[in-house]
C-alpha positions as CSV (number, residue, x, y, z in Angstrom):
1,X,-13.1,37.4,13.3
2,X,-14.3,36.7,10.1
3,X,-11.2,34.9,8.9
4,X,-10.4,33.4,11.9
5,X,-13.8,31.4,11.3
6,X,-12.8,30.8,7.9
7,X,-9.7,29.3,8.5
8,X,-11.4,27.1,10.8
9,X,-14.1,25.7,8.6
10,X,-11.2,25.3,6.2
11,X,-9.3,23.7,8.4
12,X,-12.3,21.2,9.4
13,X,-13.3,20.6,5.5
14,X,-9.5,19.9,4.7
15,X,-9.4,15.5,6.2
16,X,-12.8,15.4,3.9
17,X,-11.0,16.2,0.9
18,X,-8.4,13.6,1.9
19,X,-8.6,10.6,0.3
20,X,-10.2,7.8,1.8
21,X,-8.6,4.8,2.0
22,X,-11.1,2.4,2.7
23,X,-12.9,3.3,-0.2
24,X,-10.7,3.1,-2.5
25,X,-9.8,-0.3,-1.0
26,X,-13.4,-1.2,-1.6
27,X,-13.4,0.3,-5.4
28,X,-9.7,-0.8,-6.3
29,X,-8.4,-4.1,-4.3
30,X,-11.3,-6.0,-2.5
31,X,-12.2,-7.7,-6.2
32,X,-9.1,-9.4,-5.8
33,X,-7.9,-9.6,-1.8
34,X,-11.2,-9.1,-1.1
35,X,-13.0,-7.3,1.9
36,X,-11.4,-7.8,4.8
37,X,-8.5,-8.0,2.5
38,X,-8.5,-12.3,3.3
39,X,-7.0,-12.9,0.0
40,X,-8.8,-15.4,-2.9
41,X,-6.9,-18.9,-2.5
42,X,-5.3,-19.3,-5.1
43,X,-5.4,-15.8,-7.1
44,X,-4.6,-13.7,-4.6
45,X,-2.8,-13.5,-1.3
46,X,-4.1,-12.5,2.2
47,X,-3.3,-9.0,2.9
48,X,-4.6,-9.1,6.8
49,X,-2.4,-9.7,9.2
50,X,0.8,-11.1,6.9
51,X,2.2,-7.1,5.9
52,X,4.0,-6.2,8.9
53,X,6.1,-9.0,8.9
54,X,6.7,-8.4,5.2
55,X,7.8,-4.5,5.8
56,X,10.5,-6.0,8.3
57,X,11.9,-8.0,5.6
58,X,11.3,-6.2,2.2
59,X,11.9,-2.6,3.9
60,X,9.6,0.3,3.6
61,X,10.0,1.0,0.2
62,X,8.4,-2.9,-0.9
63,X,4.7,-1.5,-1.2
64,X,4.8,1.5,-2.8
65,X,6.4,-0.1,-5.8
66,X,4.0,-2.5,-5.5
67,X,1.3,-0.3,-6.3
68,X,2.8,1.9,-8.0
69,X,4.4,-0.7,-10.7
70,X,2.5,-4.0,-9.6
71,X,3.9,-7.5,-9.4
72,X,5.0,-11.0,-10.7
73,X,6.1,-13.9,-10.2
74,X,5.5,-16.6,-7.6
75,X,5.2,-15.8,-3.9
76,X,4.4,-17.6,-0.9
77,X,1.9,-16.3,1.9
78,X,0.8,-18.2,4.9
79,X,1.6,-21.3,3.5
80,X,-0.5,-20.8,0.4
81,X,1.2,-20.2,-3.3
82,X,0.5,-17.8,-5.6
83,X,1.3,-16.8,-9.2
84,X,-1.0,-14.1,-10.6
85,X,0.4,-10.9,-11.4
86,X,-0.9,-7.9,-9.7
87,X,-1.4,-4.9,-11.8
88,X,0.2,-1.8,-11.6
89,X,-2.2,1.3,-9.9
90,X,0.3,4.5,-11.0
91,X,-2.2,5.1,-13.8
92,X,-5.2,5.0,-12.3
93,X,-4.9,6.5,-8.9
94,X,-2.4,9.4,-7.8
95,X,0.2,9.4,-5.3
96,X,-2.1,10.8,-2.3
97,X,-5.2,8.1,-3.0
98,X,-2.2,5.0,-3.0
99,X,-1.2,6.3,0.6
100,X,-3.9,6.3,1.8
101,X,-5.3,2.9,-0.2
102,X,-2.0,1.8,2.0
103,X,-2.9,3.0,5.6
104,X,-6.0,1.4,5.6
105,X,-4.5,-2.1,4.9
106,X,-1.6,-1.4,7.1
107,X,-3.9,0.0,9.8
108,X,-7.0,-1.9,9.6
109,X,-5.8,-5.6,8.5
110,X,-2.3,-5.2,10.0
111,X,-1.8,-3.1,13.0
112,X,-0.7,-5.2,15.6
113,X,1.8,-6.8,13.2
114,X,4.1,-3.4,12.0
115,X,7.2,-2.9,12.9
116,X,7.8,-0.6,15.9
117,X,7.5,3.4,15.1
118,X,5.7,2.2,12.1
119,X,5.0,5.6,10.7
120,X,1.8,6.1,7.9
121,X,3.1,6.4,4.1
122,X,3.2,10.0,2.6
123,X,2.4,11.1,-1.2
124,X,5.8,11.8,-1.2
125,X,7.0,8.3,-0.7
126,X,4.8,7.4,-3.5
127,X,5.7,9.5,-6.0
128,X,9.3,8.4,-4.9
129,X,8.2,5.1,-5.7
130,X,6.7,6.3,-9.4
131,X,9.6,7.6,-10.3
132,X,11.6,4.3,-10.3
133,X,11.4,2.5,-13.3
134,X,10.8,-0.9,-12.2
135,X,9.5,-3.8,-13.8
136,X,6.6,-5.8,-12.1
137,X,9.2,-8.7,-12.3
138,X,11.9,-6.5,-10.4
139,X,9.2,-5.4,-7.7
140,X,9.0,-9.5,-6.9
141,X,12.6,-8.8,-6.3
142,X,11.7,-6.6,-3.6
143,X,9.7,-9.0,-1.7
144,X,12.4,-10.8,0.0
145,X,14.9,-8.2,0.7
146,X,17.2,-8.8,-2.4
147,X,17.0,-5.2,-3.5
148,X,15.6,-2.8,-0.7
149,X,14.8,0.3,-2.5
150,X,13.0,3.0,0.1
151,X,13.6,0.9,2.9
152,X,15.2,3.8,5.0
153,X,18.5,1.5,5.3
């Protein structure tokens, strides 16, 4: 009886340990996309609402390299250019903290736009990400399709 209450509790402390998302949204992103993630004309580009029709075109594979090996080079969003250079977040944050950084935007600034059977990014998928050697210049490449590493293609 004793372990089966153990396990429980376990099991119950285990999404606490998980790394939250919005947080590290908060700590890690919102300087720049702010909260909300509505972008900083200008410097940097919306995130809400303009990702799931990104993922149709870049593939699956487009953010994790993203954050993973950050981006340059000029890009268009809603209308509005941009030509800062997002940093690269592989140092700073491992592979199970950039999932989850990515389901929150996906799911709270973009759900109504993904792609049907959207399914939520795994630590796997972003250490398959880190291990690419990409260039922040090559990661622009991404963006529109002309290389789709990781899309599941």
């Amino acid at each position: 009886m004793r372990t089966l209450l153990a396990s429980l509790l376990c099991a119950l402390a285990l999404p606490a340990l998980a790394a939250d998302g919005a947080a590290l949204f908060a700590a890690n992103c919102a300087v720049c996309h702010q909260p909300g993630g509505v972008g900083l004309p200008g410097m940097a580009p919306p995130l809400a609402g303009t990702l799931g029709e990104r993922l149709q075109v870049a593939g699956r594979g487009y953010l994790p390299r993203v954050v993973t090996h950050g981006m340059t080079g000029p890009i268009t969003v809603q209308g509005q250019r941009y030509t800062g250079s997002m940093p690269p977040f592989a140092a700073q944050l491992p592979d199970e903290a950039l999932a989850a950084v990515l389901n929150h935007i996906l799911d709270s600034f973009n759900a109504g736009t993904l792609p049907d059977g959207h399914q939520a990014y795994t630590a796997a998928e972003l250490a398959e990400a880190r291990a690419d050697k990409l260039a922040p210049h090559e990661v622009r490449k991404l963006r529109d399709g002309a290389m789709r590493k990781g899309s599941g293609s």
